[in-house]
N, C-alpha and C positions, 0 to 999 in steps of 0.2 A: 787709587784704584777702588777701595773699599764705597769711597765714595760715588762711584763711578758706578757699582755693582748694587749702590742703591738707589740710585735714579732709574735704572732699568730692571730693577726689581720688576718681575710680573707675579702680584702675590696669588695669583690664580694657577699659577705654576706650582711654585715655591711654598707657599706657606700652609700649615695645617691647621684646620680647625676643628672643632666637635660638631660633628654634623645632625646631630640628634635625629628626629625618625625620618629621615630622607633616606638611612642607612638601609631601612626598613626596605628597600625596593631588594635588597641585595640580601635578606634574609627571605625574605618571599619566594625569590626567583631557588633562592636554594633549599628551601622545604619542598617547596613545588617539585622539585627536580630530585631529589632525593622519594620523594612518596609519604614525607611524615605527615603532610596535610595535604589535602586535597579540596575540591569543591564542593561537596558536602560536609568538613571540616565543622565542629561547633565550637565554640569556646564561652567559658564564666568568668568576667571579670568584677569583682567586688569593690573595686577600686585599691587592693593591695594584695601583693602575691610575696611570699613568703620565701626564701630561697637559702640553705646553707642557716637556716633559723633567722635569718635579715629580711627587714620589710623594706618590700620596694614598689613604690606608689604607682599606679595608672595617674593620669592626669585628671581622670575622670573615672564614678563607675559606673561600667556599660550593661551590666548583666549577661545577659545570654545572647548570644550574636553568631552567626554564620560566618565563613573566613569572609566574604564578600562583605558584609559589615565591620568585621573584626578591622579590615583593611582603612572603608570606608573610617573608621570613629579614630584609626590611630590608637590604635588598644594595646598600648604598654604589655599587658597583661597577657594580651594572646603570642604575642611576638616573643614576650619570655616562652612563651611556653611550645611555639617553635624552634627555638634556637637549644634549649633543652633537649626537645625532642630529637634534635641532630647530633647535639654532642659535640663536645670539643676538638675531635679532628676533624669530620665533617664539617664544621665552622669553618676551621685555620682551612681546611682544602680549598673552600669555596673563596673566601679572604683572598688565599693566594691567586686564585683564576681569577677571581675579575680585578686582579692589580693592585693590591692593595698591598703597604709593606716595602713598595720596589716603586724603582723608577718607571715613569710611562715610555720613556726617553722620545719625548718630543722634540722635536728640531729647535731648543733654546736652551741656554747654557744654566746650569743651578735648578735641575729637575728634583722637585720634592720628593721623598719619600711615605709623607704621612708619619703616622705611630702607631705600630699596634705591638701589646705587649706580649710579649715570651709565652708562646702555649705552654711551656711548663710550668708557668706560673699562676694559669687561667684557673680557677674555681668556680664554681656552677651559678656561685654569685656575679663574676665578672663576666660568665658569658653569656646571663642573664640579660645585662644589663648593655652586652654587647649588641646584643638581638635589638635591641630596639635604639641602639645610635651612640652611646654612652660608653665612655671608656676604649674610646678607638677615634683616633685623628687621621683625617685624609687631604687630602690637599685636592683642591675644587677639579681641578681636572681629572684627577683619578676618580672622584664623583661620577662625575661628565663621562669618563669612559665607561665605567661600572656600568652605570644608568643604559648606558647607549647598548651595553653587549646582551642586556636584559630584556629591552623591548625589538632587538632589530633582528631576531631569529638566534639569539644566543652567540652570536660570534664580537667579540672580543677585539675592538679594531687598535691599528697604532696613530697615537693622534698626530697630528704635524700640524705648523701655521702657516709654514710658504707651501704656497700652493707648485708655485712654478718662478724660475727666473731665467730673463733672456740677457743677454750682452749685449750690447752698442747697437752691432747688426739687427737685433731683432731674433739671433736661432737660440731655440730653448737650450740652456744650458744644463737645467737639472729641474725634472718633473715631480713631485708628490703622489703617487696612485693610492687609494686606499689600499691597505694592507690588514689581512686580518691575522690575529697574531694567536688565538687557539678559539675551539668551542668550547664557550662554558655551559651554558645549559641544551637542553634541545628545543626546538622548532614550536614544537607544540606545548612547550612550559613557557616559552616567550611570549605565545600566542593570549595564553593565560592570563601571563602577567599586564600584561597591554590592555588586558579588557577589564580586567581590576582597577588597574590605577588609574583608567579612562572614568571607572565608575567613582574613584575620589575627586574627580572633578565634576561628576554629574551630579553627584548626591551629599557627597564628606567633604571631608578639612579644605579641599582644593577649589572650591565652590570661585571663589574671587578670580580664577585661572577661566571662565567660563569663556567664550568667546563665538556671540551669533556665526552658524554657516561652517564653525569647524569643529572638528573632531579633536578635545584635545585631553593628555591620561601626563597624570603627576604626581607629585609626596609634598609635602606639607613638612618640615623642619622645625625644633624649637630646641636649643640643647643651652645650657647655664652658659654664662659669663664669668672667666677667671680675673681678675686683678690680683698681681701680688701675693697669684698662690693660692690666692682666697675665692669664692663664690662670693661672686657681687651679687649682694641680694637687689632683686626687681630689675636685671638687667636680663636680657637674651640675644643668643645669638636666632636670629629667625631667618629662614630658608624654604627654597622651594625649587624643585626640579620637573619641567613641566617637558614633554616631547608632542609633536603635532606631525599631521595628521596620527592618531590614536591608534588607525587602525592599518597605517604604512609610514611607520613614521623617517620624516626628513630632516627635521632641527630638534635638536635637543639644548635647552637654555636652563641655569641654573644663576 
């Protein structure tokens, strides 16, 4: 059996990973929706921001930037300083809306939960560094819905893979409908978000997602390599969550 259960592993179900700033889409969508930033938003990044007295690196430093840049550069720095501004339940609330923590319960057996750690054990350092993709594991499809509830008007859908099956005769036996399973943000923060991360593929990290004739808005990924418990040095996990049309979108590919 065991054996049997790894053959049909589908690790895009099952298994979690560090998704590094692709997380980013789902702190955005809930700053935005909360009121702690907005489109006139500024931020300074020196390339290290201090937290809990721990230094915690930008990847780069960007200086002074607008959230529409901030987005664009993947700026560690502002995104701490988002997720700060929300605060730790505001965090875990928003976590829990777009599925994270909990099954998606897709129509296949050995539905992942992801990791994320005990809010009462979360300190300004860990949700720091939550903000921006670190320190929280999700399994690719709870991505994929995250991503989708964020750009498609905020609503939260239930994923499935069989669409439909019929018997012998050809009469449908059991149908698939989309379902939508809560609203996480609103209409016009979705709208937001959509036209932001449209602009990281016009301008930022998403540039190589570019593609003549269409509209297309994504997140850019980069989060450590564990072995053995350890950070493998000069390894990464790299990621990208791209959805199209930008501006009505109908696929979302990660």
């Amino acid at each position: 059996l065991t054996e049997l259960q790894e053959l049909s592993r589908n690790t895009a179900v099952t298994d979690a990973f560090e998704m590094g700033s692709t997380f980013k889409v789902v702190t955005l969508a809930s700053a935005l929706q909360e009121g702690v930033v907005n489109q006139n938003s500024t931020f300074y990044c020196s390339g290290v921001k201090y937290v809990d007295g721990q230094k915690i690196r930008c990847w780069k430093t960007h200086g002074d930037q607008t959230l529409e840049e901030a987005v664009e550069n993947s700026c560690n720095s502002a995104f701490m300083e988002m997720g700060l501004r929300l605060g730790t339940d505001k965090m875990y609330e928003y976590i829990e809306k777009f599925g994270f923590g909990q099954k998606t319960n897709v129509d296949f057996p050995s539905d992942g939960t992801g990791i994320v750690q005990d809010k009462s054990d979360v300190k300004s350092f860990d949700l720091a560094r939550m903000s921006f993709g670190q320190s929280i594991a999700v399994t690719p499809l709870q991505l994929i819905t995250a991503v989708s509830a964020a750009v498609n008007g905020g609503k939260l859908m239930q994923p499935y893979i069989v669409s439909s099956v019929r018997d012998a005769e050809g009469n449908t036996v059991l149908e698939n409908e989309p379902k939508e399973v809560r609203q996480v943000i609103s209409e016009d923060t979705s709208a937001q978000v959509r036209s932001l991360l449209e602009s990281v593929v016009e301008n930022g990290s998403g540039k190589n997602a570019q593609i003549p004739g269409y509209r297309v808005g994504g997140k850019t990924g980069t989060a450590q390599k564990y072995e053995n418990g350890q950070v493998a040095a000069g390894k990464n996990v790299a990621s990208f969550v791209g959805f199209a049309p930008a501006d009505d979108p109908e696929i979302v590919v990660l």
